[in-house]
PATISE-717128 format. One record per atom (N, C-alpha, C): residue number from 0; chain; atom name; y, x, z. Coordinates in nm, 2 decimals. Layout:
<doros>
<doro num="NUM" chaine="A" atome="CA" Y="Y" X="X" Z="Z"/>
...
</doros>
This chain:
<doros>
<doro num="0" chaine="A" atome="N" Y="1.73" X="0.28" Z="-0.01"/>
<doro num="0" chaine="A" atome="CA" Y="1.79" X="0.22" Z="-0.13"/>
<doro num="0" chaine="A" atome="C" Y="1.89" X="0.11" Z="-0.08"/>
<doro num="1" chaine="A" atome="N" Y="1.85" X="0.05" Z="0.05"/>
<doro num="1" chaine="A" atome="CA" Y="1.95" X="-0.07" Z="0.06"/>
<doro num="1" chaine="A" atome="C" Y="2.10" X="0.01" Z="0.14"/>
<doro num="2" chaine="A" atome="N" Y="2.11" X="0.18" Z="0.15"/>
<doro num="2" chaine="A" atome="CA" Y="2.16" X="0.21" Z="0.21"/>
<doro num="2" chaine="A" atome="C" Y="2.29" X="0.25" Z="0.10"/>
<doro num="3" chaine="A" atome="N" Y="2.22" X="0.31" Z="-0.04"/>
<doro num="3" chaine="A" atome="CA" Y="2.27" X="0.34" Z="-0.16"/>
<doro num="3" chaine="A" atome="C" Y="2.40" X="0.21" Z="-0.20"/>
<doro num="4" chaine="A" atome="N" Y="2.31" X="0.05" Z="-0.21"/>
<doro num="4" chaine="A" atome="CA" Y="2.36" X="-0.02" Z="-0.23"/>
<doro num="4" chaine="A" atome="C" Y="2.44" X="-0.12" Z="-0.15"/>
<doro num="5" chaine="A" atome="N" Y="2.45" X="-0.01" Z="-0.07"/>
<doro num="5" chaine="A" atome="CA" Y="2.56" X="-0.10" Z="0.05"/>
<doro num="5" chaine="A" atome="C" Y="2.52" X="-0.28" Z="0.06"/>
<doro num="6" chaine="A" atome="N" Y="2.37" X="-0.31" Z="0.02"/>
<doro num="6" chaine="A" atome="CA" Y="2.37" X="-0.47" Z="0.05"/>
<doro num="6" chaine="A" atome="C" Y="2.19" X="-0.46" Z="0.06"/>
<doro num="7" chaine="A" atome="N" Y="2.16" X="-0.55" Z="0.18"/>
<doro num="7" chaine="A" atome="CA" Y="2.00" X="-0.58" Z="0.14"/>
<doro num="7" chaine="A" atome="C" Y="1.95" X="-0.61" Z="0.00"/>
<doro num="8" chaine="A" atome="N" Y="1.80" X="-0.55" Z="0.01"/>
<doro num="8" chaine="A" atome="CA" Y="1.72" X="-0.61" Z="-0.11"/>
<doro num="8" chaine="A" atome="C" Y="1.68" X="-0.72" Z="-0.09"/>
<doro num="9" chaine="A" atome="N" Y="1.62" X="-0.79" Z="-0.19"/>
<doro num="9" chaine="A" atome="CA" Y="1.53" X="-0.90" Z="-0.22"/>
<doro num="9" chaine="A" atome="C" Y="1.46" X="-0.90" Z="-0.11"/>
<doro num="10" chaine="A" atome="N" Y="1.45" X="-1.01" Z="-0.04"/>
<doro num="10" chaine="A" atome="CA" Y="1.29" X="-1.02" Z="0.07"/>
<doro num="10" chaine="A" atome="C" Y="1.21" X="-1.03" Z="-0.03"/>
<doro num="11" chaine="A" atome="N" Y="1.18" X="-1.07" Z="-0.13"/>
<doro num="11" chaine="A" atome="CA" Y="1.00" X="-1.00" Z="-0.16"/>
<doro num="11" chaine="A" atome="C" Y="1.00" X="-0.90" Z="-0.14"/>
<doro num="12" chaine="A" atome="N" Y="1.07" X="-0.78" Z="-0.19"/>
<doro num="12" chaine="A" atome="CA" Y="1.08" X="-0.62" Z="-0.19"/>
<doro num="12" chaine="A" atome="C" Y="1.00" X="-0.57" Z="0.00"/>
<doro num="13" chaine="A" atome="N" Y="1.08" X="-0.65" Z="0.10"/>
<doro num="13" chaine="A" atome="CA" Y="1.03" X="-0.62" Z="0.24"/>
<doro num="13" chaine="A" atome="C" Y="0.87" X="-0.66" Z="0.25"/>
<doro num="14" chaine="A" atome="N" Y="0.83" X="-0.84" Z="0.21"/>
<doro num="14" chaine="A" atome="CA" Y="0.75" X="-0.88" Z="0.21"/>
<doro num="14" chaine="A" atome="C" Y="0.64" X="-0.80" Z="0.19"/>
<doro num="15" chaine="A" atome="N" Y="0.66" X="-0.73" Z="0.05"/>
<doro num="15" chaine="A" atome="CA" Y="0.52" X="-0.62" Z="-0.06"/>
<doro num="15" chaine="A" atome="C" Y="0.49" X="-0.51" Z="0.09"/>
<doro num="16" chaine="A" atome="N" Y="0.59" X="-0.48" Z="0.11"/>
<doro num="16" chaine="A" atome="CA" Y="0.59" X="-0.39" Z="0.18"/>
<doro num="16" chaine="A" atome="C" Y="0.53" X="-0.35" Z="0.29"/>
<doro num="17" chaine="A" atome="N" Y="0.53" X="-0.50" Z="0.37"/>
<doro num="17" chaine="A" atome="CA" Y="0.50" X="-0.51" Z="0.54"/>
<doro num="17" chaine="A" atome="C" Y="0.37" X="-0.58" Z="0.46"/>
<doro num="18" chaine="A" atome="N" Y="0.31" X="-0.64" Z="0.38"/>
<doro num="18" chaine="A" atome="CA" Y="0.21" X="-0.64" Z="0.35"/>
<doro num="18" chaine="A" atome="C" Y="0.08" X="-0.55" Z="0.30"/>
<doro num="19" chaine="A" atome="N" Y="0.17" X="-0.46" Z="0.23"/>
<doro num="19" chaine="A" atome="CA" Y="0.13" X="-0.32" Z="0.23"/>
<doro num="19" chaine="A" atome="C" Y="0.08" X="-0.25" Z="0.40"/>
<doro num="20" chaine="A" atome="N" Y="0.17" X="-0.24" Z="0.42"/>
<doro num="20" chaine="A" atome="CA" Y="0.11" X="-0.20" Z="0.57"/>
<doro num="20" chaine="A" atome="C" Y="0.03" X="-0.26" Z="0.63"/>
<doro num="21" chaine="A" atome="N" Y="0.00" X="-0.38" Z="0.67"/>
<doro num="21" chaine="A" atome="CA" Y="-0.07" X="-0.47" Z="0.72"/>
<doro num="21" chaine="A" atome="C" Y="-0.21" X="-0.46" Z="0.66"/>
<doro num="22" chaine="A" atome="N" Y="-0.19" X="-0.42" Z="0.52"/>
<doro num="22" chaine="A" atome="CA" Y="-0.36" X="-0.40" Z="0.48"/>
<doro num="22" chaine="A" atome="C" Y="-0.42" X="-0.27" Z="0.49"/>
<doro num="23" chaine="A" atome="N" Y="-0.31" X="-0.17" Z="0.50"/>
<doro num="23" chaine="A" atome="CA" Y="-0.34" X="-0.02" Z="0.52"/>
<doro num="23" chaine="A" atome="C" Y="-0.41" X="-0.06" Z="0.67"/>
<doro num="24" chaine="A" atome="N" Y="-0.38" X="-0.10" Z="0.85"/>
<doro num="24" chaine="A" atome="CA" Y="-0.44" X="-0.11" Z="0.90"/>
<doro num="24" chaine="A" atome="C" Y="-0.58" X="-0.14" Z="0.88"/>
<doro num="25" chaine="A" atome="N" Y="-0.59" X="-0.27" Z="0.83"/>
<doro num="25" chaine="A" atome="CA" Y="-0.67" X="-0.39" Z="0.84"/>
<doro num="25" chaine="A" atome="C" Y="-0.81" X="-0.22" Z="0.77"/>
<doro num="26" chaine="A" atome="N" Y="-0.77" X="-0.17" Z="0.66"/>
<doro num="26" chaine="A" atome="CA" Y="-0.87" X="-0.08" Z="0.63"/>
<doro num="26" chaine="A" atome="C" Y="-0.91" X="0.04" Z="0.68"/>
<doro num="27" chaine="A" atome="N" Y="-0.75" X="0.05" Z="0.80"/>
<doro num="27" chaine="A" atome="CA" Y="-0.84" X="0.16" Z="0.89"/>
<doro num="27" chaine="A" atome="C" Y="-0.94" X="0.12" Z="0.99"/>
<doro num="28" chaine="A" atome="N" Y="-0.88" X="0.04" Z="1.01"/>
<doro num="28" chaine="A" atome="CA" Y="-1.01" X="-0.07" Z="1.15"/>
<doro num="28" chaine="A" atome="C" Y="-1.11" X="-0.06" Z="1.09"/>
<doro num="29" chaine="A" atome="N" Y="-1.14" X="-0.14" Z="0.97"/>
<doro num="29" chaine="A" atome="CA" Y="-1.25" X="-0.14" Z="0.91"/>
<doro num="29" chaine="A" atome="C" Y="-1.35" X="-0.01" Z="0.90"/>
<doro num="30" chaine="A" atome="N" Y="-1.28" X="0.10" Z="0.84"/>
<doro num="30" chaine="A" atome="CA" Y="-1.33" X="0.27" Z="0.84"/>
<doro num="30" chaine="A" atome="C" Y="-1.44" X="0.29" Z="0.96"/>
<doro num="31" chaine="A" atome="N" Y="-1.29" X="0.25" Z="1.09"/>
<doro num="31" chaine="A" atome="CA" Y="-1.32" X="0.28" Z="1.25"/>
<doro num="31" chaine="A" atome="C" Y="-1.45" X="0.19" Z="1.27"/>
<doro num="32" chaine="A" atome="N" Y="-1.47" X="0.08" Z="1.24"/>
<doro num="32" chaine="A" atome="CA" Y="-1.61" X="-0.02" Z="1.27"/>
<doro num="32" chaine="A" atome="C" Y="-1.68" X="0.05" Z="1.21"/>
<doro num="33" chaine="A" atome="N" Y="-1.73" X="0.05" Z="1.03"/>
<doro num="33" chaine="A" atome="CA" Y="-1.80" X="0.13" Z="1.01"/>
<doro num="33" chaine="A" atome="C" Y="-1.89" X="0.27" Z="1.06"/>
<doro num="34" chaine="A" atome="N" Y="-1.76" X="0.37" Z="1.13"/>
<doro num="34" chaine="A" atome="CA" Y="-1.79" X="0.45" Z="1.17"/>
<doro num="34" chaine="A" atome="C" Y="-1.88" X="0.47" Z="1.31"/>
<doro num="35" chaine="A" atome="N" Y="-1.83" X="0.39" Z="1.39"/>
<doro num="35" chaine="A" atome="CA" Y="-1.87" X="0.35" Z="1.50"/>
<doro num="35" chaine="A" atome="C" Y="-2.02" X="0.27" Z="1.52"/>
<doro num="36" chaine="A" atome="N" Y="-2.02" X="0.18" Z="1.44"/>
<doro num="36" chaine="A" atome="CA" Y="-2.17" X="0.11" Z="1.41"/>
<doro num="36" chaine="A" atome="C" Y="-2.29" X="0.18" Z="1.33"/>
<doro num="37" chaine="A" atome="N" Y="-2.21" X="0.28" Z="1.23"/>
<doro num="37" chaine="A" atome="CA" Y="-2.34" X="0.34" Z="1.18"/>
<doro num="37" chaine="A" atome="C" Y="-2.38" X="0.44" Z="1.30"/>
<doro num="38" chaine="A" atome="N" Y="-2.27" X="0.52" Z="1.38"/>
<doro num="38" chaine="A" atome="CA" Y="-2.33" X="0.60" Z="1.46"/>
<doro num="38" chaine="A" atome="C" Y="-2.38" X="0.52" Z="1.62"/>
<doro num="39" chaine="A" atome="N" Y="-2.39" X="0.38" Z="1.59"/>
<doro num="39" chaine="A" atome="CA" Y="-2.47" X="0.37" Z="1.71"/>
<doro num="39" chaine="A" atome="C" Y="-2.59" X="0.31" Z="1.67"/>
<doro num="40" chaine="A" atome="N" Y="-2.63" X="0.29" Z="1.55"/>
<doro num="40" chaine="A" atome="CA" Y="-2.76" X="0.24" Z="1.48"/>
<doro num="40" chaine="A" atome="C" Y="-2.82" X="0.37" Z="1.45"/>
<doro num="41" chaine="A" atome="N" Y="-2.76" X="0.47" Z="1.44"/>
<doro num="41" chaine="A" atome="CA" Y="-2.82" X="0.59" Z="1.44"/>
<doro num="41" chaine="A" atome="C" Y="-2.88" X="0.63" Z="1.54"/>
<doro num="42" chaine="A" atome="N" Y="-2.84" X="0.60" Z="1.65"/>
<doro num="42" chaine="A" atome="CA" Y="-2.89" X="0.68" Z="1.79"/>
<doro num="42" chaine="A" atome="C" Y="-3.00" X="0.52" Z="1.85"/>
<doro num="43" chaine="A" atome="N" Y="-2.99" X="0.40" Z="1.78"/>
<doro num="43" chaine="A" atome="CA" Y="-3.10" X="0.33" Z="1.84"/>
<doro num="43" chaine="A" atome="C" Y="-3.21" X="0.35" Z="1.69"/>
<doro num="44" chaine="A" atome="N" Y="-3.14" X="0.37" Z="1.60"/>
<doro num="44" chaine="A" atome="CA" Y="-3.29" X="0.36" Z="1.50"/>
<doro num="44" chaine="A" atome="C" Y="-3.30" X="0.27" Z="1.45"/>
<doro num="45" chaine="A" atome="N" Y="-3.17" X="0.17" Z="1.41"/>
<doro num="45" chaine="A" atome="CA" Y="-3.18" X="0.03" Z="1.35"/>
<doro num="45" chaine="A" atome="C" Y="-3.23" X="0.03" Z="1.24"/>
<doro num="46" chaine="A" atome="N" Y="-3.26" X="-0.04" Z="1.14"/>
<doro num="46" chaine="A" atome="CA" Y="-3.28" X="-0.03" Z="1.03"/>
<doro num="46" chaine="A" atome="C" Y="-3.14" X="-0.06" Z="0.92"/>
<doro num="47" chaine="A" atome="N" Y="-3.10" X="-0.01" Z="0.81"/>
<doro num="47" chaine="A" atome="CA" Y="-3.01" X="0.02" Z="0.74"/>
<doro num="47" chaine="A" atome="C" Y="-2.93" X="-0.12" Z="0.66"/>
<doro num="48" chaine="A" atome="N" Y="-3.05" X="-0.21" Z="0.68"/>
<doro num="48" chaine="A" atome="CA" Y="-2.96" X="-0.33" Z="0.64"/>
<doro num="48" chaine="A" atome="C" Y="-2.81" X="-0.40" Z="0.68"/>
<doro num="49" chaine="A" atome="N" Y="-2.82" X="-0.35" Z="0.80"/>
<doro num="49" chaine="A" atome="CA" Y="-2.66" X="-0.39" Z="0.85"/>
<doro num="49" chaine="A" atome="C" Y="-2.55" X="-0.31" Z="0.82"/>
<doro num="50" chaine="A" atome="N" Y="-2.61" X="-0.21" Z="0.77"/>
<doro num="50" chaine="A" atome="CA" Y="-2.50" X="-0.08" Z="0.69"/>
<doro num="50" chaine="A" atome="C" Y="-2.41" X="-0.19" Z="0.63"/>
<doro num="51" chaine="A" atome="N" Y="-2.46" X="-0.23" Z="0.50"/>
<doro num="51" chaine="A" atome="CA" Y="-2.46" X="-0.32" Z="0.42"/>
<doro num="51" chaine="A" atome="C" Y="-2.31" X="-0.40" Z="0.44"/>
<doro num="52" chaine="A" atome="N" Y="-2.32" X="-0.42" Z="0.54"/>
<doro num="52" chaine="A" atome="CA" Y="-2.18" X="-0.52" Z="0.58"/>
<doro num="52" chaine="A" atome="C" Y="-2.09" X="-0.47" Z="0.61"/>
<doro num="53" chaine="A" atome="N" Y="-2.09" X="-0.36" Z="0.72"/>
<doro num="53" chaine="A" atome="CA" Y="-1.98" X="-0.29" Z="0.74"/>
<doro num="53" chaine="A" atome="C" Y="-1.93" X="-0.21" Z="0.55"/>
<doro num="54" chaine="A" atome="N" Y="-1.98" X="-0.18" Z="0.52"/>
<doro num="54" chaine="A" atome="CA" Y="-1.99" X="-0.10" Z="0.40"/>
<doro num="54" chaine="A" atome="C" Y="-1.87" X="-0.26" Z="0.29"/>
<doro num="55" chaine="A" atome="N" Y="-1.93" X="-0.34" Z="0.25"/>
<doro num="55" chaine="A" atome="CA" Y="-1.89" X="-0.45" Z="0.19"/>
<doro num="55" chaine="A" atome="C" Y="-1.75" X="-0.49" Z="0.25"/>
<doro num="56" chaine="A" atome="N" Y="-1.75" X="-0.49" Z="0.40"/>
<doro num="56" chaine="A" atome="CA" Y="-1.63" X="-0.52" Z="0.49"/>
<doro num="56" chaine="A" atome="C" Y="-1.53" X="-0.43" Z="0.43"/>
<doro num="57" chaine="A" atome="N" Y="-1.57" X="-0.28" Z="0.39"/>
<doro num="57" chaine="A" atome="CA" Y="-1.48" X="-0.15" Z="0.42"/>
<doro num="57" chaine="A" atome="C" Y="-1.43" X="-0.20" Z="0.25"/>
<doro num="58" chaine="A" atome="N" Y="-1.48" X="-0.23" Z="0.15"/>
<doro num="58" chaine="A" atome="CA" Y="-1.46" X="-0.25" Z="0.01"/>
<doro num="58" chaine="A" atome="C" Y="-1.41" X="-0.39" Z="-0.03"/>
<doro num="59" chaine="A" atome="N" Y="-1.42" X="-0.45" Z="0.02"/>
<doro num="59" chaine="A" atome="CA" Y="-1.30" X="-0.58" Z="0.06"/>
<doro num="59" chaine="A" atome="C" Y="-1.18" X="-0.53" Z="0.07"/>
<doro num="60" chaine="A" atome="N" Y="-1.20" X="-0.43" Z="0.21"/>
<doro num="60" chaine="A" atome="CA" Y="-1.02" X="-0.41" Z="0.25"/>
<doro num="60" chaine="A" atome="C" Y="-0.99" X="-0.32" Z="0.17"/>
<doro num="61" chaine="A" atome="N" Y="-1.10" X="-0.23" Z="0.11"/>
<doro num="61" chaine="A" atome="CA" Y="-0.99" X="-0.12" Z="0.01"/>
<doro num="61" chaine="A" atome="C" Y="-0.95" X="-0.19" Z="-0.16"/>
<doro num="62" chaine="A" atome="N" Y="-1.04" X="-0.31" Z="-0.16"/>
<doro num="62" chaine="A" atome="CA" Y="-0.99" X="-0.39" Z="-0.26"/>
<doro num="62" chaine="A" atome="C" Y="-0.83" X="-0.45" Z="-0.25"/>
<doro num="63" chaine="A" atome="N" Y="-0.79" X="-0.53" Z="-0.14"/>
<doro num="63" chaine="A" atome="CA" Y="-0.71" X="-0.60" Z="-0.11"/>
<doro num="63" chaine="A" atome="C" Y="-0.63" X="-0.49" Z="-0.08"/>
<doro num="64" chaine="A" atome="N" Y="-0.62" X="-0.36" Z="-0.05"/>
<doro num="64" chaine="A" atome="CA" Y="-0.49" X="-0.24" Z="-0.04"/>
<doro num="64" chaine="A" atome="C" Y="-0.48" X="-0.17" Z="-0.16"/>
<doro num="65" chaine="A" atome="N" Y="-0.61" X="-0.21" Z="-0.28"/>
<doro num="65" chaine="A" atome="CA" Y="-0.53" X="-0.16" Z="-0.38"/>
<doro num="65" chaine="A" atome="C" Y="-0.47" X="-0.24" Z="-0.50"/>
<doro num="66" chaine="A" atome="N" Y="-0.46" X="-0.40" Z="-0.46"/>
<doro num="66" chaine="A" atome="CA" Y="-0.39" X="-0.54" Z="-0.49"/>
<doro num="66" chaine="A" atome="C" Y="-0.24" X="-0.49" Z="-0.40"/>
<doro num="67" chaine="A" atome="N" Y="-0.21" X="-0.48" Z="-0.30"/>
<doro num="67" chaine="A" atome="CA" Y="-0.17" X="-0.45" Z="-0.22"/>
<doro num="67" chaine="A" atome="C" Y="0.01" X="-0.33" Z="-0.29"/>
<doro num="68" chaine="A" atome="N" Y="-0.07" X="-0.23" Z="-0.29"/>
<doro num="68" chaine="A" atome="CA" Y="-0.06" X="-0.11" Z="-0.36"/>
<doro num="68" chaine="A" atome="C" Y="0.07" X="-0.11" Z="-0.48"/>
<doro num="69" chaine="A" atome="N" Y="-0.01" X="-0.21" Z="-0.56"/>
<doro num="69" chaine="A" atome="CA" Y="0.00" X="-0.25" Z="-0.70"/>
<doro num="69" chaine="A" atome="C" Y="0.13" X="-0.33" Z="-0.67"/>
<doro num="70" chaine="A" atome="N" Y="0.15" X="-0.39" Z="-0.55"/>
<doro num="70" chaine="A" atome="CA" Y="0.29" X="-0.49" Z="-0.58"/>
<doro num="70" chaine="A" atome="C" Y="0.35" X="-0.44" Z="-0.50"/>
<doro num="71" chaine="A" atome="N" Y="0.35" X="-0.30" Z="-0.41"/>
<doro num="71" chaine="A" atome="CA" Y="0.44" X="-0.25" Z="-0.33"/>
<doro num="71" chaine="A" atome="C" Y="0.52" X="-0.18" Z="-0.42"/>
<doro num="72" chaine="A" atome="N" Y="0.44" X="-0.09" Z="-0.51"/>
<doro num="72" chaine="A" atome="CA" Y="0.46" X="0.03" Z="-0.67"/>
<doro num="72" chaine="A" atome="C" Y="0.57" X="-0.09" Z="-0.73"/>
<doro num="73" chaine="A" atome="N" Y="0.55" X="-0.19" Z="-0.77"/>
<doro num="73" chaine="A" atome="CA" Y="0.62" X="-0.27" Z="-0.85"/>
<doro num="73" chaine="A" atome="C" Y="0.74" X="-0.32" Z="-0.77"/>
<doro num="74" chaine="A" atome="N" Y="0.80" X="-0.38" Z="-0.69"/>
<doro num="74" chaine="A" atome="CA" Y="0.85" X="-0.39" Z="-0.56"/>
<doro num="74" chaine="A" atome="C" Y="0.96" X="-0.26" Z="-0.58"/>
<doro num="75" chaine="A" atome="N" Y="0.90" X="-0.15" Z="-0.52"/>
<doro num="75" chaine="A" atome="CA" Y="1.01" X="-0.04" Z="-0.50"/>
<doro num="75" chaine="A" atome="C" Y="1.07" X="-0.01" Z="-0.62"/>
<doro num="76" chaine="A" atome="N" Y="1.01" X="-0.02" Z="-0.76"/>
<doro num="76" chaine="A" atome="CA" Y="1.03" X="0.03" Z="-0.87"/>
<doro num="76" chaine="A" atome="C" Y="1.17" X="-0.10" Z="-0.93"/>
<doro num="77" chaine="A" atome="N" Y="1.15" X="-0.23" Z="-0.87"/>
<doro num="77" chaine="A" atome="CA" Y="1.28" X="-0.33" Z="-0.90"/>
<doro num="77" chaine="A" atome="C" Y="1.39" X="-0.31" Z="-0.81"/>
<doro num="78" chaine="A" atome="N" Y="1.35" X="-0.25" Z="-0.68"/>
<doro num="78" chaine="A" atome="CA" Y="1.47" X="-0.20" Z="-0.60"/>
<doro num="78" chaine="A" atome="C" Y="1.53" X="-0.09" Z="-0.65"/>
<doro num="79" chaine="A" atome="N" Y="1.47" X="0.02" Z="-0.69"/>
<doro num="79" chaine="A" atome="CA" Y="1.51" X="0.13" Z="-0.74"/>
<doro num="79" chaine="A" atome="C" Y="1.60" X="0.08" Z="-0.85"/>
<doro num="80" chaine="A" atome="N" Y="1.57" X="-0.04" Z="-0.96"/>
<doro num="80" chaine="A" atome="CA" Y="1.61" X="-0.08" Z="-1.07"/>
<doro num="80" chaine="A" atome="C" Y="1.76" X="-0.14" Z="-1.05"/>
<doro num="81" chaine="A" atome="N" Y="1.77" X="-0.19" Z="-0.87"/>
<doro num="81" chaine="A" atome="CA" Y="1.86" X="-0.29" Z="-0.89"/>
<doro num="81" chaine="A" atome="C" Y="1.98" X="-0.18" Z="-0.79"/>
<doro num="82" chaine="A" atome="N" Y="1.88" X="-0.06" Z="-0.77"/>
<doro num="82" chaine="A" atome="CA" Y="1.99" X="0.04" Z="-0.66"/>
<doro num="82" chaine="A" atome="C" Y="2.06" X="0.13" Z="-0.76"/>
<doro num="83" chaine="A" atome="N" Y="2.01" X="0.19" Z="-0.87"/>
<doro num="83" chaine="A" atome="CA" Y="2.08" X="0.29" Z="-0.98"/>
<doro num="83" chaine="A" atome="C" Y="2.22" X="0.20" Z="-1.03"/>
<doro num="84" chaine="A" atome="N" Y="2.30" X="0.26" Z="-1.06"/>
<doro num="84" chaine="A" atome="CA" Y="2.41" X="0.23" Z="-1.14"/>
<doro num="84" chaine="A" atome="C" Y="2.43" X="0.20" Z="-1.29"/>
<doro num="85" chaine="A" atome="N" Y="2.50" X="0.15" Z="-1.31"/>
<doro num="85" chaine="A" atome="CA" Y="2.47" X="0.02" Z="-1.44"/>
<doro num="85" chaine="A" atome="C" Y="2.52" X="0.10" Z="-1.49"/>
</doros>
């Protein structure tokens, strides 16, 4: 789009964006911990209460990526607004 318009967008438009990304990680890590700790509580026999956190951890980050989400959608949709022809 900023290529359309021959001129940069808005830094919020980048901002939504690299924030977007930033929480996309943050919730793969999270996945990756989850994944990792339930399969080594598996192989010692822990008991399931610690599930619980990784689990709550993993729903946090998919909370804040789909806040996230929501203002990257909005974001591209004013660049789009401000790249089309009048």
């Amino acid at each position: 789009m900023e290529r359309l318009r021959s001129s940069p967008l808005h830094a919020n438009i980048s901002t939504a964006l690299d924030k977007h990304l930033e929480v996309i990680h943050v919730v793969q890590s999270r996945r990756k911990d989850e994944i990792v700790n339930a399969s080594n509580r598996q192989r010692q026999g822990a008991p399931r209460c610690q599930d619980d956190r990784d689990v709550f951890a993993l729903a946090l980050a998919i909370k804040e990526m789909s806040i996230a989400t929501r203002k990257a959608r909005t974001a591209l949709w004013c660049a789009l607004q401000m790249t089309l022809p009048k």
